[in-house]
C-alpha positions in Angstrom: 101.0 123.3 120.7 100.0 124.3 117.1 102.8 122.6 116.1 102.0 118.9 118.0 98.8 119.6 116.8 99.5 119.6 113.0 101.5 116.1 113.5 98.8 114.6 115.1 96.8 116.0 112.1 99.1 114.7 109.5 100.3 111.4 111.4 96.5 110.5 112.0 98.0 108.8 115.3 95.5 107.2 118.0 97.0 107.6 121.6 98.7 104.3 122.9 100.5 105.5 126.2 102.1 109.1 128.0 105.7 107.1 128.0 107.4 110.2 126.7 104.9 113.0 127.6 107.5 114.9 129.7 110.0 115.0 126.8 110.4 117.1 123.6 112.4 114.9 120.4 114.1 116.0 117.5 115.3 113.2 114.6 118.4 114.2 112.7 117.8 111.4 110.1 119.1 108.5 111.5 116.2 106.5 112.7 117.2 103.1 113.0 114.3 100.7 111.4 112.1 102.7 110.4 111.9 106.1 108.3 111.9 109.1 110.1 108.2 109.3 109.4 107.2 106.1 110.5 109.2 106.7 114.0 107.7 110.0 114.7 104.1 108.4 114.2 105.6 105.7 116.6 106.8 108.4 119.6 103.6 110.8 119.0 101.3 107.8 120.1 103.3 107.7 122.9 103.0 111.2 124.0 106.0 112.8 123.0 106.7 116.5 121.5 108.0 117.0 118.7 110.4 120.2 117.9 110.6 121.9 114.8 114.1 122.2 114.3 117.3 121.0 116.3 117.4 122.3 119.5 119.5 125.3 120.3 121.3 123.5 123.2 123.1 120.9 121.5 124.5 119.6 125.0 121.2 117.7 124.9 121.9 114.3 125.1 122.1 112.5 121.6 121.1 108.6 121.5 120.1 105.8 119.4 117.0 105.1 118.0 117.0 101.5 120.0 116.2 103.6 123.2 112.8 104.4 121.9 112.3 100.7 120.7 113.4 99.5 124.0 112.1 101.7 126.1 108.6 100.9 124.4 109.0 97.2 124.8 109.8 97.5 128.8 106.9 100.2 129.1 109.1 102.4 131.0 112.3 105.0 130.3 115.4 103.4 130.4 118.3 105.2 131.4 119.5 106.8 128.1 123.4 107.1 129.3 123.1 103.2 128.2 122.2 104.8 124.2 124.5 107.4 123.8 125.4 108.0 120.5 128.6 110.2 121.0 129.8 112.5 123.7 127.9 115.6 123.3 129.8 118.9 121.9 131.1 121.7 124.4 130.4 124.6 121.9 126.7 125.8 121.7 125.7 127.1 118.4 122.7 127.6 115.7 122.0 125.0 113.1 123.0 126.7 110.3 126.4 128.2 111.7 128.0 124.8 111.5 128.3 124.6 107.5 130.3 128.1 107.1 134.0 127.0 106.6 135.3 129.3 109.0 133.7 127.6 112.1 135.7 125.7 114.5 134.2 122.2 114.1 133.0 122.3 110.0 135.9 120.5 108.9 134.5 117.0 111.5 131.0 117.6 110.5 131.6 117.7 106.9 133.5 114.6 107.0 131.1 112.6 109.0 128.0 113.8 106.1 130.0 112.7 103.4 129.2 110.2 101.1 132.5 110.3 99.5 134.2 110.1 102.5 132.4 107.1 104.0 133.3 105.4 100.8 136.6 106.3 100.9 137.5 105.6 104.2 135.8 101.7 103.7 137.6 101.1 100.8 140.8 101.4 103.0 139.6 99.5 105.7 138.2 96.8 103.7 141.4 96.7 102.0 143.1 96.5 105.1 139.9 93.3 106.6 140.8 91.4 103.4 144.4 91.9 103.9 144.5 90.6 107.2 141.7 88.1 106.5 144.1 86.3 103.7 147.2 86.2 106.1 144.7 84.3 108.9 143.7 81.8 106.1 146.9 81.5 104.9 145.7 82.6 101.1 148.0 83.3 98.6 147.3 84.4 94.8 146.6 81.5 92.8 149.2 81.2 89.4 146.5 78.9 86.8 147.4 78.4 83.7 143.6 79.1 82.9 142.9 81.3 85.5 138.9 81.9 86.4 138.0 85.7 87.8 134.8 86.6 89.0 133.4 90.4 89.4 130.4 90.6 92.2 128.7 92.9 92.5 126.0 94.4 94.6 122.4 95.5 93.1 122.0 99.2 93.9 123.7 98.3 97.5 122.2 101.5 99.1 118.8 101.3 98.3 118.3 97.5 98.6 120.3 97.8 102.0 117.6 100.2 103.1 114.3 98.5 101.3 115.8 95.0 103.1 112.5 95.2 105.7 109.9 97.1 103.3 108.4 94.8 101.0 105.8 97.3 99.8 108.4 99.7 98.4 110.4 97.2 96.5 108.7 97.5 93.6 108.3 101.8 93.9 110.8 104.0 92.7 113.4 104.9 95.7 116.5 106.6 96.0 118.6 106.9 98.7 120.0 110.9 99.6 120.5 113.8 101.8 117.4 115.1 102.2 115.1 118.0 104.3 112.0 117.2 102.3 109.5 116.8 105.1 110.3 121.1 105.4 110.3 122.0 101.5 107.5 123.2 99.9 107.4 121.8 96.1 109.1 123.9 94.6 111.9 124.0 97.4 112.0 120.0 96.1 112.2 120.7 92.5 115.3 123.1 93.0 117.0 120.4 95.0 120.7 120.3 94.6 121.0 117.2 96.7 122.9 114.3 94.9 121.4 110.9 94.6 123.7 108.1 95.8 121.8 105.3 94.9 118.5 105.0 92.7 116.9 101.3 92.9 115.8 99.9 89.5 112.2 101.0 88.9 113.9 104.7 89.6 116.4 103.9 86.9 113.6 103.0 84.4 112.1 106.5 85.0 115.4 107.8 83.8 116.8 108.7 87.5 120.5 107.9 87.8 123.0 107.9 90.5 124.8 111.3 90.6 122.0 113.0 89.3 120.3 116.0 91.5 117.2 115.2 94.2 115.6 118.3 92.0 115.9 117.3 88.6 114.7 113.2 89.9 111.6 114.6 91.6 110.6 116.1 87.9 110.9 112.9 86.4 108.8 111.0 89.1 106.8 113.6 91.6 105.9 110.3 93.7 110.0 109.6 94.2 110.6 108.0 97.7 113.4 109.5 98.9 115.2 107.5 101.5 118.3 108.5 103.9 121.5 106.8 104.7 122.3 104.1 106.9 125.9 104.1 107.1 126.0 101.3 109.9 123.5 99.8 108.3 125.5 99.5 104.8 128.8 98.6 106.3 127.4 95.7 108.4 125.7 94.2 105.0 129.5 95.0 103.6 131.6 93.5 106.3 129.2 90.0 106.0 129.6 89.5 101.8 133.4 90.0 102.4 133.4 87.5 104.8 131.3 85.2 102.3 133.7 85.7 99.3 136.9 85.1 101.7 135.1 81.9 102.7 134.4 80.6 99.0 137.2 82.4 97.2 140.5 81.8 96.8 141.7 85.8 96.7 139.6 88.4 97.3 140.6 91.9 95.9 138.4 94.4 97.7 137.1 97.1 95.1 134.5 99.2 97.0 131.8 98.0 99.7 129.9 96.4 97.4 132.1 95.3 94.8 135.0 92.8 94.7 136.7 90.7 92.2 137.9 87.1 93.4 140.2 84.7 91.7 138.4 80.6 91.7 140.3 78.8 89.8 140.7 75.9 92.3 137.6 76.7 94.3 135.4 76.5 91.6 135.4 72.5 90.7 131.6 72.7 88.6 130.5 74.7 85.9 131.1 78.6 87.1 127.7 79.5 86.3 126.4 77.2 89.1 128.7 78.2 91.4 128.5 81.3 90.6 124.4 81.0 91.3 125.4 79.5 94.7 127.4 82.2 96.0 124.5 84.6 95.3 122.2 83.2 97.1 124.5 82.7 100.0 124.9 86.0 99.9 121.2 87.2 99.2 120.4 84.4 102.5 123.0 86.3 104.6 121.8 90.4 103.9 118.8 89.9 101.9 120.5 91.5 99.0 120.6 90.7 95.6 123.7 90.7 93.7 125.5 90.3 89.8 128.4 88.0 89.0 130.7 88.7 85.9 133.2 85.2 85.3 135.8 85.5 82.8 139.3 85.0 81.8 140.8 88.2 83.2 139.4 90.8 85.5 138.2 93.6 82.4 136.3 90.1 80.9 134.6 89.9 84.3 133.6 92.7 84.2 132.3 93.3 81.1 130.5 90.4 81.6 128.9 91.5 84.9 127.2 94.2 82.7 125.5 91.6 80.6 124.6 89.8 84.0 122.7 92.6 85.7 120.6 92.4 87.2 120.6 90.0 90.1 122.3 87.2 87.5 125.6 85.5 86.6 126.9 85.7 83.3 130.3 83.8 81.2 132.1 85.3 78.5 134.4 82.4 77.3 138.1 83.5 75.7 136.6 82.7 72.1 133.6 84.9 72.5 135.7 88.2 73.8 135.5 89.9 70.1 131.7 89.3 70.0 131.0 91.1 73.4 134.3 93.7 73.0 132.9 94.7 69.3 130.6 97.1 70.4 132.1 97.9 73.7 132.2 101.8 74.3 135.6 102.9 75.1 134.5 104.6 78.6 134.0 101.3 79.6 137.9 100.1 79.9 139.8 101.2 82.9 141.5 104.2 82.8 140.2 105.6 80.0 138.7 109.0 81.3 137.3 112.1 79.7 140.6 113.7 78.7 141.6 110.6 76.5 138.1 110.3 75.5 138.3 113.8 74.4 141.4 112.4 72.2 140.0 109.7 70.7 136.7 111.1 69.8 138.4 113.5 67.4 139.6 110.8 65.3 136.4 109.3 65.2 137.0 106.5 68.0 134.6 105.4 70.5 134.2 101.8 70.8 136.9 98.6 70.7 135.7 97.3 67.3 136.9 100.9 66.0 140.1 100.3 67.7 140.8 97.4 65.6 141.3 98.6 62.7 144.0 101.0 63.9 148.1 100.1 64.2 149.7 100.1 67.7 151.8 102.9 66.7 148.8 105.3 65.5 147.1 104.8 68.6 149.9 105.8 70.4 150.7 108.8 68.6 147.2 109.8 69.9 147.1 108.7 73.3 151.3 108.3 74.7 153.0 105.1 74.7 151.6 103.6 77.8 147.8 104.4 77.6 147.8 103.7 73.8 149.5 99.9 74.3 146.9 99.3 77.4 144.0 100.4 75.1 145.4 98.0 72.4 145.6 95.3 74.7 142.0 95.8 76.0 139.8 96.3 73.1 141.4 92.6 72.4 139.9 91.2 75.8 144.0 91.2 76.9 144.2 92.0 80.1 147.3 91.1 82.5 146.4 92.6 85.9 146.6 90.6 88.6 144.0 90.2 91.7 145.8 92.1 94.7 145.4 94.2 97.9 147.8 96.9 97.5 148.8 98.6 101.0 147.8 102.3 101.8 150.1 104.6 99.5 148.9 108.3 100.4 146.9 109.7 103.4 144.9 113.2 103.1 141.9 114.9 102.0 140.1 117.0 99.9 137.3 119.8 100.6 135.2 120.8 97.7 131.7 121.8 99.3 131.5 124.7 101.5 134.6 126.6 101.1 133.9 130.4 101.0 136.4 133.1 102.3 136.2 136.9 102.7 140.0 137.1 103.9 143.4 134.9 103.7 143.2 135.0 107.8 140.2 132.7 107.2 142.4 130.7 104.9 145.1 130.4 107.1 142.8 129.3 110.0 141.0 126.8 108.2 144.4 125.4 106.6 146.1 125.0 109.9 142.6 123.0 111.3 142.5 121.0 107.7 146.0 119.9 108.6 145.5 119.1 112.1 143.1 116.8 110.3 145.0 115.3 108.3 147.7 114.4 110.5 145.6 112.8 113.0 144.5 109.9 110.1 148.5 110.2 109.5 148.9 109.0 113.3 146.0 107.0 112.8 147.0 104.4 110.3 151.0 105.0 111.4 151.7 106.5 107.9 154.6 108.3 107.3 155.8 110.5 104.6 157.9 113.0 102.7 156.2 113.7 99.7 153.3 116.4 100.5 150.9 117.5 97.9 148.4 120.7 98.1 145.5 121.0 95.5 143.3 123.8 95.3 140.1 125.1 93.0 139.9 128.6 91.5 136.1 129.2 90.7 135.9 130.0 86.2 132.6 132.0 87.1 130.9 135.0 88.5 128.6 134.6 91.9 127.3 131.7 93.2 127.8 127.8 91.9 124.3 126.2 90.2 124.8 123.8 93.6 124.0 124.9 96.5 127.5 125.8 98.1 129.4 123.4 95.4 132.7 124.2 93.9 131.1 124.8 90.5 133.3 125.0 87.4 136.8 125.6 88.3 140.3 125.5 87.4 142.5 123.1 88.9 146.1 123.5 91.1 148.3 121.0 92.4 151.9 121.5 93.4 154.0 118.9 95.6 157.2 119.2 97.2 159.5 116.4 98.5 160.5 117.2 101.9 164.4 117.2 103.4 162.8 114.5 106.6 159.0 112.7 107.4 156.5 114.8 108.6 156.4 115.1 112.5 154.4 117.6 113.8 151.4 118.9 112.7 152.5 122.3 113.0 155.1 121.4 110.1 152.1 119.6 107.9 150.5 122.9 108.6 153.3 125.5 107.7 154.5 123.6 104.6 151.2 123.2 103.5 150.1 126.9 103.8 153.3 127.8 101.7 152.4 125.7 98.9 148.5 127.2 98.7 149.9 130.2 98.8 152.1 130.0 95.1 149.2 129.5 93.1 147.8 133.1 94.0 144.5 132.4 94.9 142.3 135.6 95.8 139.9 134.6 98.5 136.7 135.0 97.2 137.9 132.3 94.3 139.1 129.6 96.1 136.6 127.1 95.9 138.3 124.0 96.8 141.5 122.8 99.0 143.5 119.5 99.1 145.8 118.2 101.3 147.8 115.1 100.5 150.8 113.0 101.7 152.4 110.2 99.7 155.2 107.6 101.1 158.0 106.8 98.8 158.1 103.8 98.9 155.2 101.1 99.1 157.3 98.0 101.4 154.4 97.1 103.6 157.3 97.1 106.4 158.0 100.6 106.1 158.7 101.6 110.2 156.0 102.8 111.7 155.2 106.4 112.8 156.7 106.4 116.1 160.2 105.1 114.6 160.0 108.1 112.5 159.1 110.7 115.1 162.6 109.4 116.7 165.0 109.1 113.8 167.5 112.0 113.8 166.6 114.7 111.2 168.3 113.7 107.6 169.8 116.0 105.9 168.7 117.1 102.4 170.9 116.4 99.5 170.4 119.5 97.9 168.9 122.9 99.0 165.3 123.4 99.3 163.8 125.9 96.6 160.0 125.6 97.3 160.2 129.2 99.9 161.1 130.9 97.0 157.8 130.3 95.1 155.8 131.7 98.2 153.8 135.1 96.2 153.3 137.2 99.0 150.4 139.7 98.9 153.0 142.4 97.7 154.3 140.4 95.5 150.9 139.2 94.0 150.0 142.8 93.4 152.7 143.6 91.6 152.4 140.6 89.3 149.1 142.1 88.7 149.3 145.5 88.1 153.0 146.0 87.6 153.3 148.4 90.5 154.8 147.9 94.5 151.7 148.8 96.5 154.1 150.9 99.2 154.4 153.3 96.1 150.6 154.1 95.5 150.4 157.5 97.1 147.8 157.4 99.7 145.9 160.3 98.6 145.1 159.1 95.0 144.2 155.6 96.4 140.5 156.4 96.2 140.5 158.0 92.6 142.0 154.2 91.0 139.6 151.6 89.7 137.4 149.6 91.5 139.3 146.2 90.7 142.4 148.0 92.0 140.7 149.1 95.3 139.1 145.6 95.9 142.1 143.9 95.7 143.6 145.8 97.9 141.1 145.3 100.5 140.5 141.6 100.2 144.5 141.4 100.2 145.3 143.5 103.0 141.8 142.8 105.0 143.7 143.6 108.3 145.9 145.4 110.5 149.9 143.2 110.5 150.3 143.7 114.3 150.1 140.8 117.1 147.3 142.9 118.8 144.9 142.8 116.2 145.3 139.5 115.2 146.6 136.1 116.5 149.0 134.1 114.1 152.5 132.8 113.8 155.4 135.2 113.6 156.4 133.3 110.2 153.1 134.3 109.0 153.2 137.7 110.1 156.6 138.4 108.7 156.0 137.0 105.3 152.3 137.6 104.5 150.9 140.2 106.0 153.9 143.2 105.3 154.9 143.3 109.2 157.1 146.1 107.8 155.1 147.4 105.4 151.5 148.0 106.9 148.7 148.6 104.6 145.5 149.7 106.8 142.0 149.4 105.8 143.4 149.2 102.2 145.2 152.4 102.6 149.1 152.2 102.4 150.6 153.9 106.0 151.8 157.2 105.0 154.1 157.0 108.2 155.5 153.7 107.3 159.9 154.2 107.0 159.2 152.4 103.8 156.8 154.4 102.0 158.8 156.8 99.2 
């Protein structure tokens, strides 16, 4: 009770009804309309309990926030089976158990927190609406001689998506985040490692941006309003300005969920400033969000342009006023240019377009390669020749970056044959097919923990792909071929601080058969032999690579007088007994990874193993 007492305290509520008297509540974030605060001020006068953390049970049933709204507004329960969110979870486990990579269900709840993920995954299917939309309206890419490009794009989507009904915090600074804050003390707050997705305006002027950690923002403003997602929320508001620009438009290409370009050469018949004010406030009537629009020649004039627009405006850069606006232009600013050709230029002195200028096609390129040097060319000029498309899914996978922490390579292998499991249920999902796998991994470049909380920190990179003899069809397969990939790069566990999983078709005809097709095609047969099994570094073999001795040759005795690094790698690469009663794997792995006939115990070679000298 000293708990429901302090919420009364701090909610200062005044006793309406004893609706939910009988039942104790617990709010995982997603509240609906109002904030979490606001709706346990809401239940409280009501009479409901409030729990301090998620309940231990998790078969409690889990239901939307309209239940409470509704059941308020009929002044009586309504049967909650009609508000399920989702069909409960078998397994019963503690809140924090959940986030350790080696439990059952981490890889599904790390996808559905992700940011990156939900982004990902609407960029694909918004790509896939405006796909289908354009074939419905019988749209086709427009061939002008003077062709008219518009870039929209949506004013800090997040945050005005979530400040849509709260007038009095438009004007405050608010960011949108994971967040625990109601449990932090202030200093908790201040060492936040949470990352901000979206920061509205007033936020930005306080120096806030997106990206930037919860911690570090709540230095700058101590007052910051820290808002949480609303993932249906956002890809409602998405869905409907999609549906706008297919309407005006005459080709859509879908960037993001709040960012599109659109070809209107014959739609727009007025000057394209006007129309270009008309479409924002169809949009802004439809989700009460404002938005930018960048009109040019070409899609990287658009753009730039859309820059100058911001916010909530429309801005035109004619053709003969490119080298005004491109003069000054930061280089970071053109597409494709990224940090490692950055890096490049910046050591001959190069950082904006005007700079460019001055230099010959064939220096440039001596900097940069051939292709990247002739697109930068083209660009800092204002030249731009791509054209306004929907390209059709070309890869399907995944990568983990947050979280990953191993004592052993069983737990690796575990969580690699779940994380392909995954994989190849989007594979079924979409009907992708494929032959070209790809397997990325992280190797941490530091001592102890990440400055993140549970991030991959500073690492160095791995990627290796294979082509495979015939498509993928079992998960099993995904999961074998995958495993002997990660296992080249030599990875001790405690490193590994990131893993990928990728699968790319070879060729990108939108009537590529589907999956099923696949799964029935007789097996082809390579055209020359497969090499990638003879990469696979064993733990043997990785310890000889290392310290230029067979580990079956290491008398046992003497094992306890070598140095530590030599001891701890032998325990963290032979964790475990090799038999089928201690632990249960494939045979393939047994035979090949963990030295079925050569068993090292308790990182102690077997002095009654026939192989031991």
């Amino acid at each position: 009770m000293a708990f429901q007492d302090k919420l009364n305290v701090q909610f200062q509520v005044e006793k309406i009804s004893d609706l939910f008297s009988n039942l104790s509540l617990w709010f995982d974030g997603h509240t609906g309309e109002l904030t979490m605060t606001d709706l346990k001020k809401l239940v409280t006068s009501h009479g409901a309990h409030m729990t301090k953390s998620k309940l231990e049970d998790i078969r409690t049933p889990i239901v939307k926030p309209e239940w409470i709204y509704d059941s308020i507004k009929q002044r009586k329960l309504l049967d909650y089976r009609q508000y399920l969110l989702k069909q409960p979870p078998k397994l019963n486990f503690k809140k924090e158990e959940i986030w350790k990579c080696t439990h059952p269900q981490f890889i599904e709840k790390y996808f559905e927190s992700s940011r990156l993920h939900f982004l990902s995954t609407w960029k694909q299917e918004l790509n896939q609406f405006v796909s289908q939309e354009h074939l419905k309206r019988n749209k086709r890419r427009t061939n002008a001689q003077h062709p008219l490009i518009m870039h929209v794009d949506l004013d800090c989507f997040f945050a005005s998506v979530v400040l849509r009904d709260k007038p009095e915090l438009q004007d405050k600074p608010v960011v949108v985040a994971h967040s625990q804050q109601e449990d932090m003390s202030l200093d908790k707050m201040l060492e936040s490692t949470s990352e901000i997705a979206c920061a509205n305006y007033p936020a930005r002027q306080l120096g806030i941006k997106n990206g930037s950690f919860l911690g570090r923002a709540r230095e700058l403003c101590p007052t910051l309003i820290v808002m949480p997602y609303d993932y249906e929320a956002f890809d409602r508001c998405s869905k409907i300005f999609y549906s706008i620009l297919l309407d005006e438009a005459d080709f859509v290409q879908s960037v993001s969920c709040d960012e599109a370009y659109i070809d209107v050469s014959h739609a727009c018949k007025e000057d394209p400033v006007a129309w270009a004010h008309q479409l924002r406030q169809k949009i802004y009537d439809s989700i009460k969000c404002t938005c930018s629009v960048g009109i040019g020649s070409s899609m990287l004039v658009s753009r730039v342009a859309t820059k100058k627009a911001k916010p909530n405006n429309a801005f035109h850069i004619q053709d003969a006023e490119i080298p005004v606006y491109f003069q000054d232009l930061e280089l970071k600013e053109l597409p494709g240019v990224g940090y490692h050709i950055l890096d490049k230029l910046k050591e001959h002195k190069l950082e904006t377009c005007g700079q460019i200028l001055n230099f010959q096609l064939q220096t440039l390129q001596n900097i940069v390669g051939q292709k990247t040097g002739s697109k930068i060319f083209d660009y800092c000029r204002g030249k731009d020749d791509r054209v306004i498309e929907n390209k059709p899914r070309q890869n399907v996978g995944a990568e983990i970056n947050w979280g990953i922490r191993f004592e052993n390579m069983l737990q690796i292998n575990t969580f690699m044959e779940r994380f392909a499991e995954h994989i190849f249920n989007r594979m079924v999902q979409h009907e992708f097919t494929g032959r070209h796998l790809t397997v990325k991994a992280k190797k941490r470049d530091y001592e102890g923990e990440a400055y993140k909380f549970m991030g991959c920190g500073k690492c160095t990179d791995y990627s290796k792909s294979i082509v495979l003899p015939s498509h993928l069809k079992s998960k099993q397969q995904l999961y074998k071929e995958s495993w002997n990939l990660l296992q080249t790069f030599a990875i001790l566990p405690q490193d590994l601080r990131g893993i990928g999983i990728h699968i790319k078709r070879e060729s990108l005809d939108p009537l590529q058969p589907g999956l099923e097709q696949f799964m029935n095609a007789p097996k082809r047969t390579p055209k020359t032999k497969r090499t990638e099994n003879k990469l696979k570094l064993t733990p043997r073999k990785l310890f000889k690579q290392r310290y230029g001795i067979d580990p079956t040759e290491i008398d046992p005795t003497t094992i306890q007088h070598l140095p530590s690094d030599i001891q701890e790698d032998m325990r963290l690469l032979f964790p475990f007994e090799p038999t089928k009663e201690s632990v249960d794997i494939p045979d393939w792995v047994q035979e090949d990874y963990l030295l079925t006939n050569e068993p090292i115990l308790n990182g102690q070679v077997d002095p009654a193993s026939d192989n031991h000298p």
